[in-house]
N, C-alpha and C positions, 0 to 999 in steps of 0.2 A: 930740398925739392920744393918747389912751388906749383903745387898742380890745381887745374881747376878741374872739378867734377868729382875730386877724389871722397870716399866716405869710406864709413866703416861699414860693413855686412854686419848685422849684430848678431846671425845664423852660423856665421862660418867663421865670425869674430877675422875676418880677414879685411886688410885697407883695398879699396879697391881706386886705381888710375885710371883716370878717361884721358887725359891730355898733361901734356909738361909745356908751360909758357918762360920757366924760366929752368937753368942749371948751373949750378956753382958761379954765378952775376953774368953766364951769358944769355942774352934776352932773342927768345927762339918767336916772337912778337910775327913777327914778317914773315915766317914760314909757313908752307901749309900746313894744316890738319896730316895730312898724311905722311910728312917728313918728320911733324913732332911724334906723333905715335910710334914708326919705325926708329926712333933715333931713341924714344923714353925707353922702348920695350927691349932695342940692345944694354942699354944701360943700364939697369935693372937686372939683366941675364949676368950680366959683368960683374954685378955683387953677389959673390958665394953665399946659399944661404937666407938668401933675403923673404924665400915663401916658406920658409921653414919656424914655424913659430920656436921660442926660445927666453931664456932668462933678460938679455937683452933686448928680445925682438918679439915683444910678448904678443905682438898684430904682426900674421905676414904682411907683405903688399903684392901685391899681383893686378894684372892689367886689367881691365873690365871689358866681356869679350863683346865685340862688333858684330852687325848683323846689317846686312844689306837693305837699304830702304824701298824693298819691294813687295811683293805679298809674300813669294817665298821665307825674304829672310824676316820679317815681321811675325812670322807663322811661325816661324825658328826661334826669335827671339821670346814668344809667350808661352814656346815647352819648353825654352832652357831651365834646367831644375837646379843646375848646380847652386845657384844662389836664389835668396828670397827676393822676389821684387813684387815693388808695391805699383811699378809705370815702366814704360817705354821712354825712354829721352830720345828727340832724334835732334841727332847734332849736325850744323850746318859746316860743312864740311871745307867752305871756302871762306868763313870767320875766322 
């Protein structure tokens, strides 16, 4: 997997995905923002196991969850608790 955005939560010690630009040498470059995320987050579902930490899999991966660039979802995204954050990224969505 070659993902841009991805890090580790050092709270929940989980990898966290923003985007997939590449998969197994296909270069997903030219696609939207919106078909990389829907096509990274079925492919991810597809591996059993994969948020399940584990001897081999000592960091789950899971998606890093979205939030609408309004006040609503801005408002939403500075009480999500599930994870520590230190910012907001707002990602351009037609990069």
């Amino acid at each position: 997997i070659l993902a841009r955005g991805a890090g580790l939560d050092s709270k929940s010690q989980r990898l966290l995905v923003l985007d997939c630009l590449s998969w197994k040498g296909y270069n997903m470059y030219d696609c939207s923002f919106e078909f990389r995320r829907l096509w990274v987050e079925g492919k991810l579902d597809e591996i059993q196991d994969l948020g399940i930490p584990s001897r081999t899999n000592p960091f789950p991966i899971t998606m890093t969850p979205l939030f609408a660039c309004d006040d609503a979802g801005i408002s939403a995204a500075t009480t999500y608790s599930a994870y520590e954050m230190d910012g907001i990224l707002m990602y351009n969505k037609d990069s």
